[in-house]
C-alpha positions in Angstrom: 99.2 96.2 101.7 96.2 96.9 103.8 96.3 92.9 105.6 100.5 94.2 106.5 99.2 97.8 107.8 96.7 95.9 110.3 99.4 93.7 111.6 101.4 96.7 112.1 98.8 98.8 114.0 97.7 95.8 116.2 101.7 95.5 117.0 102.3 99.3 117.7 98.8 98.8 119.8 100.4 96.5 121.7 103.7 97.4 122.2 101.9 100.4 124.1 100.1 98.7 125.9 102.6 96.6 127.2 105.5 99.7 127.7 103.1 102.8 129.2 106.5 104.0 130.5 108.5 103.9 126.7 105.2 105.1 125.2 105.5 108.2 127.1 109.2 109.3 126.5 108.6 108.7 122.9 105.7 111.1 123.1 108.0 113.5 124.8 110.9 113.3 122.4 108.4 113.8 119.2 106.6 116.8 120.7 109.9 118.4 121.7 111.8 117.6 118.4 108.6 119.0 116.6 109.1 122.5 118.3 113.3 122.4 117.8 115.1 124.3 115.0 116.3 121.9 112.0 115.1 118.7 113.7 111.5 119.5 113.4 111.9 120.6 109.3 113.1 116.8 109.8 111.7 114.5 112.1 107.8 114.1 111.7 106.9 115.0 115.3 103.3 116.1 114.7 102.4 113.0 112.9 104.4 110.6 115.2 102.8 112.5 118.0 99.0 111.7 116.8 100.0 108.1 115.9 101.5 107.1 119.0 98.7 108.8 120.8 96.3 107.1 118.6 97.5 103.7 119.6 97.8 104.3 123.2 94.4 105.6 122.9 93.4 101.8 121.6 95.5 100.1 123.7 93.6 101.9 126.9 96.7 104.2 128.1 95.8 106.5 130.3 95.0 110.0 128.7 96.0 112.4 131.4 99.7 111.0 131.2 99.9 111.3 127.5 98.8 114.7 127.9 101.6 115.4 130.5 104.0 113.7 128.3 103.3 115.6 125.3 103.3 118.8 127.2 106.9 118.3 128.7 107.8 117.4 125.8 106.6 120.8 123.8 107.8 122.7 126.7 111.7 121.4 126.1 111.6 121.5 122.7 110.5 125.0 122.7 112.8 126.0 126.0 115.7 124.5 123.5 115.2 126.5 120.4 114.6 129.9 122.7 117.9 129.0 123.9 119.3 128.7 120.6 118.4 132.0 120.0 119.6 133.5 123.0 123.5 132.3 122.4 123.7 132.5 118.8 121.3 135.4 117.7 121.8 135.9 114.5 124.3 133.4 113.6 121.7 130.9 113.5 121.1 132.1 109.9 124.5 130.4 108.9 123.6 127.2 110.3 123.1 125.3 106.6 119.1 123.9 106.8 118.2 127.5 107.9 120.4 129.3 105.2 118.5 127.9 102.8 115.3 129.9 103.8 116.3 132.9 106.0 112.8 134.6 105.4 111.6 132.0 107.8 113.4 134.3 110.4 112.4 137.7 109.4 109.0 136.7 109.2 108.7 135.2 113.1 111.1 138.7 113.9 108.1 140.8 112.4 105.6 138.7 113.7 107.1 139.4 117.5 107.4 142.7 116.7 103.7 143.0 116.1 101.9 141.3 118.5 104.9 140.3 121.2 104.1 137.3 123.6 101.3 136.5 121.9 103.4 135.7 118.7 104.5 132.4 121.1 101.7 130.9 121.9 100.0 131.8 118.0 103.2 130.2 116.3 102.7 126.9 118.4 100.0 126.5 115.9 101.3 127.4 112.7 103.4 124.8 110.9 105.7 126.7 108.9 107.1 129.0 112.0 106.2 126.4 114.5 110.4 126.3 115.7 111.6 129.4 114.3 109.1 131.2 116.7 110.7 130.2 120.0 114.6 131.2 118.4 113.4 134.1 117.0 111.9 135.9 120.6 115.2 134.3 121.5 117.0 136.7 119.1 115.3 139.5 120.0 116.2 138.7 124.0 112.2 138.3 125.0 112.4 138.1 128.9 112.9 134.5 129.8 109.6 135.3 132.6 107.3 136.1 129.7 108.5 133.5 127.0 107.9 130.2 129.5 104.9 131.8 130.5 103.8 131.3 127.3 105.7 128.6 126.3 103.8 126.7 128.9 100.1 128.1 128.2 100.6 127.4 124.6 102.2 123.7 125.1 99.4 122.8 127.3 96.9 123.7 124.7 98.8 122.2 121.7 99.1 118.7 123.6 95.8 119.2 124.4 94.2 119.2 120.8 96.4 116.1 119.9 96.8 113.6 122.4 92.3 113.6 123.3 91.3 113.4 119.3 93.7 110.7 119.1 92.5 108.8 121.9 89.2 109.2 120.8 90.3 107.9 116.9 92.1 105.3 119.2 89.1 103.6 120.7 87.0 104.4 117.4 89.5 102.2 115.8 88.9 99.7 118.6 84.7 100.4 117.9 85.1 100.0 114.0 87.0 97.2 113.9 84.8 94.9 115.4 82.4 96.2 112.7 84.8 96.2 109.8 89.0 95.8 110.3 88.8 96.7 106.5 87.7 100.1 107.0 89.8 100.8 109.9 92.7 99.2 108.2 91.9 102.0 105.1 91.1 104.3 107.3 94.7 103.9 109.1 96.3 103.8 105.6 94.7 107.1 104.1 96.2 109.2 107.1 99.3 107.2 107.1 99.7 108.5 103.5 98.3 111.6 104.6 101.5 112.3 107.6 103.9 111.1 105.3 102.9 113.0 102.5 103.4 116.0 104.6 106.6 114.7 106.2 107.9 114.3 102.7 106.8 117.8 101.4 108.6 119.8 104.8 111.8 117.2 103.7 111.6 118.1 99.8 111.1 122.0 101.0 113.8 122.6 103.7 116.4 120.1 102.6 115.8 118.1 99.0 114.7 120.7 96.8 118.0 123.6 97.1 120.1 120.8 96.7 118.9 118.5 94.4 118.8 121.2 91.1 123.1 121.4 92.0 123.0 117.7 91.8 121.4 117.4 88.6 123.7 120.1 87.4 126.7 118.7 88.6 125.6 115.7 87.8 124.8 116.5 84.2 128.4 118.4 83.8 130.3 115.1 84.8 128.5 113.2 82.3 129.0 115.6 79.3 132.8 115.6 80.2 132.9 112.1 79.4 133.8 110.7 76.2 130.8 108.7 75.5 127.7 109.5 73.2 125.6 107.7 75.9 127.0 109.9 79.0 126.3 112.5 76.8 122.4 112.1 75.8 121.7 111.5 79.4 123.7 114.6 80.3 121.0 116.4 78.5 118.3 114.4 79.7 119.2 115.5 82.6 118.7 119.5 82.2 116.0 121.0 83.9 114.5 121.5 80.7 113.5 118.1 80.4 111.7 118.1 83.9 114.4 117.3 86.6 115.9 114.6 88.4 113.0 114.9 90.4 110.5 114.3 88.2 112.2 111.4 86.6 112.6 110.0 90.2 108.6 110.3 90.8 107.2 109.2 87.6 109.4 106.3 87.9 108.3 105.6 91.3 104.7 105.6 90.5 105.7 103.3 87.3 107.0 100.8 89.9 103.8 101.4 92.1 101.4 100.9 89.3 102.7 97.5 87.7 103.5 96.2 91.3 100.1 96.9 92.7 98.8 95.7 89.2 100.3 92.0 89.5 99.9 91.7 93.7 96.2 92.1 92.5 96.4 89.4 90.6 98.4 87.4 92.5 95.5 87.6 94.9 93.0 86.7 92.7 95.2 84.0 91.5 95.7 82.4 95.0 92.1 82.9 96.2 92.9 85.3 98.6 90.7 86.7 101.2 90.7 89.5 98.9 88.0 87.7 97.0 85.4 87.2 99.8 86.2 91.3 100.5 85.2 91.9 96.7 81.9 90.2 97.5 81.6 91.2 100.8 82.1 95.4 99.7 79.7 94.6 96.7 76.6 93.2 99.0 77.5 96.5 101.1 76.7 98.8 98.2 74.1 97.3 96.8 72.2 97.2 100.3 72.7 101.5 100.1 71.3 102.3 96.4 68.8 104.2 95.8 67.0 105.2 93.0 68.7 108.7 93.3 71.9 107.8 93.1 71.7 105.3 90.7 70.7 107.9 88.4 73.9 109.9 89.6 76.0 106.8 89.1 74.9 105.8 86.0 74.9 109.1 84.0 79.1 109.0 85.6 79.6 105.2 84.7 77.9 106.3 80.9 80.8 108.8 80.6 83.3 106.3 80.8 81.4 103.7 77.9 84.0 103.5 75.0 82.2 105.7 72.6 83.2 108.8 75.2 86.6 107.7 75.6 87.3 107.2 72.0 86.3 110.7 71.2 88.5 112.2 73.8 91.4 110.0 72.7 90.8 111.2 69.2 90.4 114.8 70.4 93.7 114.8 72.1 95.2 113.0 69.2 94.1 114.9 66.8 95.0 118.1 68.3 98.2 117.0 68.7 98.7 116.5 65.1 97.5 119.6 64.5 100.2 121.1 66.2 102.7 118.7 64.2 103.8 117.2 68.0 104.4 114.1 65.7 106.0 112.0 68.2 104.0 113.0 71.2 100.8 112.0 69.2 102.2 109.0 68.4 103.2 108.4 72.2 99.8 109.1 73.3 98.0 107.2 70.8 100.6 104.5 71.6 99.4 104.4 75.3 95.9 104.2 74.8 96.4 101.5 72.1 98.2 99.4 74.8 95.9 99.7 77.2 92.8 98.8 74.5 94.7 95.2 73.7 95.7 94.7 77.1 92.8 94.9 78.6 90.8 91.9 76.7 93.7 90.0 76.9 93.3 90.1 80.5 90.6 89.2 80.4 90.4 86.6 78.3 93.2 85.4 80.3 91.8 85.7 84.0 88.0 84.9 83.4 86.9 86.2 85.9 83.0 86.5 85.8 81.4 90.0 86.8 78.4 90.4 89.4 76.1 90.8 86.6 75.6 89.6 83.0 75.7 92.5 81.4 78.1 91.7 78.5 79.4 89.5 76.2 82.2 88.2 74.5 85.9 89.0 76.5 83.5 91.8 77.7 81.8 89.1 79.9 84.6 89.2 82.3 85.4 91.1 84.8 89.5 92.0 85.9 90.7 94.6 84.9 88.0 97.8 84.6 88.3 98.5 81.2 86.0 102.1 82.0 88.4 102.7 85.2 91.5 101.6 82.8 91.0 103.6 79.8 89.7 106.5 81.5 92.9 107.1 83.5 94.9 106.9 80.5 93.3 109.2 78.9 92.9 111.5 81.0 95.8 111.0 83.0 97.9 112.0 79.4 95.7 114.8 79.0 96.8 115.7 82.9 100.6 115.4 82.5 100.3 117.3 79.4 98.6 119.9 80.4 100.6 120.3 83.9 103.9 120.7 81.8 103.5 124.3 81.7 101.3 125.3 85.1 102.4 126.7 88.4 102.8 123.9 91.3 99.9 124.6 92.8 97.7 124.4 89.2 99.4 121.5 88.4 98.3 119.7 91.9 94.7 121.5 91.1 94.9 119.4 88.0 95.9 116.1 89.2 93.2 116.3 92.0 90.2 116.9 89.5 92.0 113.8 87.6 92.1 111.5 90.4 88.5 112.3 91.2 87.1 111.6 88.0 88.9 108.4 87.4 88.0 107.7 91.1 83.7 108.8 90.6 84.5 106.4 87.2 85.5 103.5 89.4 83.5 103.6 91.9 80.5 103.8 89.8 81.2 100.5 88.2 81.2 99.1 91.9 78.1 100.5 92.9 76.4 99.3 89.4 77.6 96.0 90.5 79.7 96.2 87.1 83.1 95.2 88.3 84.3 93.9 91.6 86.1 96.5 93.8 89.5 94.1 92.7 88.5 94.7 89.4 88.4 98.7 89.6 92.0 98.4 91.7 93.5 96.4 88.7 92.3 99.0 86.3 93.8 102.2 88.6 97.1 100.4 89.3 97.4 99.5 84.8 96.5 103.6 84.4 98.9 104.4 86.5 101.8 102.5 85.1 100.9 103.4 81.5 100.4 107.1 82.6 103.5 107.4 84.8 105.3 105.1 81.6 104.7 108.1 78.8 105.2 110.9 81.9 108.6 109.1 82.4 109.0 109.0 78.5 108.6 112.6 78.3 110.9 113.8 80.3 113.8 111.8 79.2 112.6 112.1 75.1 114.9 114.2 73.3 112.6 114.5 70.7 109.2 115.0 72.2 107.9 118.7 70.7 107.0 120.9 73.4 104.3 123.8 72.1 106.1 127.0 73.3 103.0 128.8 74.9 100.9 127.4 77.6 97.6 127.6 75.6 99.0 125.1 72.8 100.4 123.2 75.9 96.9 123.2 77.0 94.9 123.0 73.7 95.1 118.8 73.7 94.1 118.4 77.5 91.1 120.9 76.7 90.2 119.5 73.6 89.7 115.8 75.8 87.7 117.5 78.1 85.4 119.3 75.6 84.7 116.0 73.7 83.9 114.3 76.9 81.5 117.0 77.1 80.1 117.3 73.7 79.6 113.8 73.0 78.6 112.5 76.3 75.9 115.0 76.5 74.5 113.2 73.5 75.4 109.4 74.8 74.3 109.9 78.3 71.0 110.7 77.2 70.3 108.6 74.7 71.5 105.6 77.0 70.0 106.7 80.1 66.6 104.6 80.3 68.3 101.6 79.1 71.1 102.0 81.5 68.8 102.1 84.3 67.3 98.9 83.5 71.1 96.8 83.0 72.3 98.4 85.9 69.2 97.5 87.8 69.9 96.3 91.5 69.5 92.0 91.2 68.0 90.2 94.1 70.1 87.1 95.3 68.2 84.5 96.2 68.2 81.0 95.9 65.3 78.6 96.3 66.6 75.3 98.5 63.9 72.4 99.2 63.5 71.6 103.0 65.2 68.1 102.6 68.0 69.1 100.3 68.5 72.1 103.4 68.5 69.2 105.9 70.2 66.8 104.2 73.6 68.7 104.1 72.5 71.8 102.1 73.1 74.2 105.2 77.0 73.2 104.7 77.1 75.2 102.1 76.3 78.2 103.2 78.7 80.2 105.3 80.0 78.2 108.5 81.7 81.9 110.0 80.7 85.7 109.8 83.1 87.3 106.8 83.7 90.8 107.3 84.4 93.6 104.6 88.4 92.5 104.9 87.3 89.0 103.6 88.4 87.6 106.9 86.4 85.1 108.8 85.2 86.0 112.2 83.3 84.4 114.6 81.2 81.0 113.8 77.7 81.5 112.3 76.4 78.5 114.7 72.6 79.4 113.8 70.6 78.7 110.8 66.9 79.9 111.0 64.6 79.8 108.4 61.6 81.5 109.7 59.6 85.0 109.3 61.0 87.5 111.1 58.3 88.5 113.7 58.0 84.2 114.6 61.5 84.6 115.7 61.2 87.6 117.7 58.6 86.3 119.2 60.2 83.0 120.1 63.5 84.5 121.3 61.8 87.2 123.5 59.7 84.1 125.5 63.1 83.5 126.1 64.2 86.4 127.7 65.7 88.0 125.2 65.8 91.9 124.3 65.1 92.9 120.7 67.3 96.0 119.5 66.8 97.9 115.9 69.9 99.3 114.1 71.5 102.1 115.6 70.6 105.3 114.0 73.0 108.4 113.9 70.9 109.9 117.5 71.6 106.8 119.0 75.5 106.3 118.5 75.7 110.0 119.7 75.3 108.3 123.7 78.6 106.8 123.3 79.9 110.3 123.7 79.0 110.4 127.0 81.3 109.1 129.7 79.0 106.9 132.0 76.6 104.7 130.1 74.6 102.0 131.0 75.3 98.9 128.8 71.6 98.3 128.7 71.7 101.7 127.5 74.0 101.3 124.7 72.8 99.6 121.1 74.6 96.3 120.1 77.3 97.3 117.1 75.7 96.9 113.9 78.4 94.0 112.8 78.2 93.2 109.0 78.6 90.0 107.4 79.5 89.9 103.4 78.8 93.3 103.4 75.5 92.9 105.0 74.2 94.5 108.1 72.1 92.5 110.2 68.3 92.3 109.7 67.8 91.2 113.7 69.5 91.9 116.8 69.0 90.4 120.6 70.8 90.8 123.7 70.6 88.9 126.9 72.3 90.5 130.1 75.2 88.4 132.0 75.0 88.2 135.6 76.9 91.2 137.2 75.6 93.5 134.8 78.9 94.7 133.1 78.3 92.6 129.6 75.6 90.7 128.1 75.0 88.0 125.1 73.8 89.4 121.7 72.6 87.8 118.5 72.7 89.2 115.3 70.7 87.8 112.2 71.5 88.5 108.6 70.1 87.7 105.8 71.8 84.7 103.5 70.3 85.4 100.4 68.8 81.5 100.2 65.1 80.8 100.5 63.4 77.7 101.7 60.5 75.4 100.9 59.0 74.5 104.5 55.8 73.0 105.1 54.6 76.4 106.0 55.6 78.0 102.8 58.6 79.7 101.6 60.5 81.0 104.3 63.6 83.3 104.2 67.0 81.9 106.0 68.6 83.7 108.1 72.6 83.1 109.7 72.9 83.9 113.2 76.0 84.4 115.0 76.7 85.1 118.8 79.1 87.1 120.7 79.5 88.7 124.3 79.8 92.7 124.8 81.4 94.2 127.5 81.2 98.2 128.3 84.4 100.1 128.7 84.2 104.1 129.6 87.2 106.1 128.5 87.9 108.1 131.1 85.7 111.7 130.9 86.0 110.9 127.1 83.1 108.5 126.2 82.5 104.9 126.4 83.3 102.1 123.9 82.0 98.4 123.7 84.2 95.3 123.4 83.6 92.6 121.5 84.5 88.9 122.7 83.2 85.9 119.9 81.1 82.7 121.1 82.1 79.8 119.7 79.5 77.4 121.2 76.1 78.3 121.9 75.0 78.5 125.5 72.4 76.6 127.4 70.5 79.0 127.7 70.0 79.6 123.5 69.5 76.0 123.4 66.3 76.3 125.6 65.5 79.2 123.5 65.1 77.7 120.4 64.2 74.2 122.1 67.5 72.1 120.7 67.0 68.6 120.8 68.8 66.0 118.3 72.3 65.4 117.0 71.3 67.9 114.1 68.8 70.0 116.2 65.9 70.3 114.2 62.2 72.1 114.9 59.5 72.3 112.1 56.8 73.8 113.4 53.6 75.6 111.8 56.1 78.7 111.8 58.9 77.6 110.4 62.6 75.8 110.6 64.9 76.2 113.4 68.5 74.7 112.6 71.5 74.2 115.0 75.4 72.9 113.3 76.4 69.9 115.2 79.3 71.5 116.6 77.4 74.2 118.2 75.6 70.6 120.4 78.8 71.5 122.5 78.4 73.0 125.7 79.8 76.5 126.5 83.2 76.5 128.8 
């Protein structure tokens, strides 16, 4: 999903870039259809807006034409809806998208009323009377003078606070990318997600939800006309009783979601995709941020989700349940949780996957799926949907968002502990989610599941969950907490390789290219230097070249400004297998505008020179080049070196067919094919 969404972007980025002209009338027809009457309840003009601005941002459009664009654009869709108002006047409220809410009117009428023009250039900003604003002063026959007058003002100013934080999230994505395409890729998909979740709710508010309730009716009558037993169950299944059409439609959905995501996981792990080298590329990441703070934090979470806690809440919703005499609801709960306890182990067993540490054993000892990320959203994710089953919408989404971010601080503790992969911990959410959405689904169409008739026995199962977690996790954590500390205890990765066995074909095995967090390989890693630290900065600066720390939070804060020097600038921090370099060099370029830099990172193997034990270290080599964004900051781009200049080879004194210097100091090591010279 996330490999697709990065093709995507780069193709959008490009198809900008390559049709400035296109670009811009489809910025103008989003901004105006945002701002028009029935078309912008329908067409997702804000977030196409931002997106296409985003990528013309990346692709280096020009940001003073997207602004002019957008503005235009806001100007006639505004211009059109005033005009609406002006020939129809009230007979707008007959038209059938707006005669499903005419309060929409009365309340951009009364706002007019009380604070006149300014009501125009307010409403611009507010998403729910965004293009009722301009067809109500329309209605009310606002002077044409005073409307475009603001019309204008308040266009200028929308486009304004889209189109410049979009180019700026434009050439971030450019910036973060060379760092990490994985977390630009996520990044891109959470506010995907995020537009069309909002796209979706105006759709479901102003058009899907006043019909769909007649559907189901009418639906349900045709069926209990029928002569059929079958037509008539589902006729009653599908009474609004039993949760809607609607709800059977989403929980369904989200079944289909869960098992899909489930077995593309392990598809992937199947296959050997990339996605492997990302799950050990995100776990070196983590572990190089612990501290002993948060390990505390992480395990006292990850201790919550050991089987002894989650058995207790299991039995505490169970039980309850039975109390109640919800016979068959217990026994769909407990049916759930059962599955997902045998599937689980089986899966194992199946997979055998190894984890990052031996911590366990037994079908234990392996890794895919989570069985703390697993079992925790089912049972909590039943004690969600039951509990929601009585609640207003915005309690129920209040309870599904503490939900998914306890299941989510579950997972991600398990990652950070180096107990699962971050594969594992997906395979474990996408299984809760299909079992969840599976008895969700159940309930709604189950004739026969007892429904408490008050909302505190509706709630008395969920709470009773909750309370054991409490009770009996605050006498597990505890008691587990010291010897927690010590199995989750950060592990140092580092391998021991003799000098000759190095030589002698060892240094194949390590890494031949930079893998990023997306598991993808980059550019070639064409040095391997096993040395201290200060011995290599000292030999690379006799050569000229400039030694640079990491870039602290102060120092990224100068790529704000417009008209930086690249000698100015800090190198970009790139990772490799999660790790961020321990050792970075630049060397200018003549002309000025981009320069050589070298990164080091650290490989995790250690070897037995004549000096002594010596880390290695895996160097890599690219070329910057310093972009400035208009008045709106300036940006680096990164180009990869495949062969190592002449003038590195001087540096670190290359001589042989495998270039080779042991000195007092340490090992340099050049790959063969880096003997080529540069183009």
């Amino acid at each position: 999903m996330v490999d697709w969404l990065q093709h995507f972007i780069d193709a959008i980025i490009r198809f900008t870039a390559d049709n400035p002209a296109l670009t811009g009338l489809l910025l103008l027809f989003f901004a105006g259809a945002e701002a028009v009457i029935v078309v912008g309840a329908l067409v997702p003009g804000e977030a196409a807006v931002l997106a296409l601005a985003t990528a013309a941002g990346a692709a280096g459009m020009n940001p003073w034409q997207m602004l002019a664009w957008v503005t235009l654009g806001a100007v006639l869709g505004d211009g059109v809806s005033f005009w609406i108002g002006r020939r129809y006047g009230n007979g707008v409220l007959r038209w059938p998208l707006v005669r499903a809410h005419p309060e929409l009117l009365d309340k951009a009428e009364a706002f007019i009323r009380r604070q006149g023009v300014k009501a125009v250039i307010i409403g611009r900003f507010l998403p729910g009377l965004r293009a009722i604003m301009p067809v109500a002063a329309g209605v009310l026959g606002m002077p044409p003078g005073r409307f475009y007058v603001a019309n204008v003002l308040s266009a200028l100013a929308w486009a304004a606070v889209h189109v410049f934080p979009a180019v700026l999230l434009g050439e971030a994505y450019n910036q973060l990318g060379a760092v990490s395409g994985r977390l630009t890729a996520l990044l891109a998909l959470l506010l995907l997600s995020l537009f069309l979740l909002v796209w979706l709710a105006r759709a479901m508010f102003v058009w899907v939800a006043p019909r769909l309730e007649a559907l189901q009716l009418h639906l349900a009558a045709w069926l209990n006309a029928r002569p059929d037993a079958f037509s008539r169950r589902l006729a009653r299944w599908l009474t609004p009783e039993k949760g809607g059409l609607g709800g059977m439609l989403l929980w369904g959905g989200l079944f289909m979601l869960g098992a899909g995501g489930l077995i593309a996981v392990m598809e992937d792990l199947l296959t050997g995709d990339p996605l492997v080298r990302a799950d050990v590329a995100i776990h070196r990441f983590l572990q190089s941020l612990r501290t002993e703070p948060a390990d505390a934090v992480m395990v006292t979470i990850t201790a919550l989700g050991d089987g002894i806690v989650i058995a207790a809440a299991a039995a505490a919703l169970i039980g309850t349940l039975l109390w109640q005499r919800a016979w068959r609801l217990a026994l769909a709960a407990g049916t759930t949780i059962a599955a997902t306890a045998v599937l689980v182990p089986i899966m194992k067993l199946l997979l055998h996957k190894p984890r990052p540490i031996t911590i366990y054993r037994g079908a234990e000892a392996f890794s895919f799926p989570s069985g703390h990320t697993a079992m925790t959203a089912v049972v909590f994710g039943i004690a969600a949907v039951l509990a929601a089953r009585r609640l207003s919408f915005g309690m129920r989404l209040a309870v599904f968002g503490l939900y998914a971010l306890w299941v989510g601080l579950v997972g991600f503790s398990r990652i950070y502990l180096a107990a699962h992969w971050p594969s594992d911990v997906l395979g474990g959410l996408f299984m809760g989610l299909a079992l969840v959405a599976a008895f969700a689904l159940w309930l709604d169409l189950s004739e026969e599941a007892e429904s408490p008739r008050s909302w505190r026995q509706t709630l008395m199962a969920p709470l009773a969950a909750v309370l054991a977690l409490v009770v009996v996790g605050s006498f597990h954590v505890p008691g587990q907490f010291q010897r927690n500390l010590v199995r989750y205890a950060p592990r140092q990765e580092q391998i021991l390789l003799p000098l000759n066995a190095w030589l002698n074909g060892g240094w194949r095995s390590l890494p031949q290219r930079r893998i990023d967090l997306k598991g993808e390989f980059k550019e070639p890693l064409l040095l391997q230097w096993a040395d201290k630290p200060n011995t290599i900065r000292g030999l690379l600066g006799q050569g000229g070249w400039r030694a640079h720390a990491l870039p602290t939070f102060r120092d990224a804060l100068i790529f704000l400004l417009p008209n930086v020097a690249l000698a100015d600038l800090p190198p970009l921090p790139l990772l490799h297998e999660g790790r961020l370099p321990v050792m970075m060099f630049s060397q200018p370029l003549p002309g000025g505008e981009s320069r050589l830099v070298l990164r080091f990172w650290r490989s995790g193997v250690r070897v037995r020179t004549l000096a002594g034990v010596r880390p290695l270290f895996l160097g890599a080599l690219t070329e910057e080049r310093v972009k400035h964004v208009w008045l709106l900051g300036t940006v680096l781009r990164e180009r990869p070196i495949e062969t190592l200049p002449n003038m590195l080879k001087t540096a670190v004194r290359t001589t042989a067919r495998l270039s080779v210097i042991e000195t007092d100091a340490g090992i340099i090591l050049i790959h063969p094919h880096a003997q080529k010279s540069r183009p």
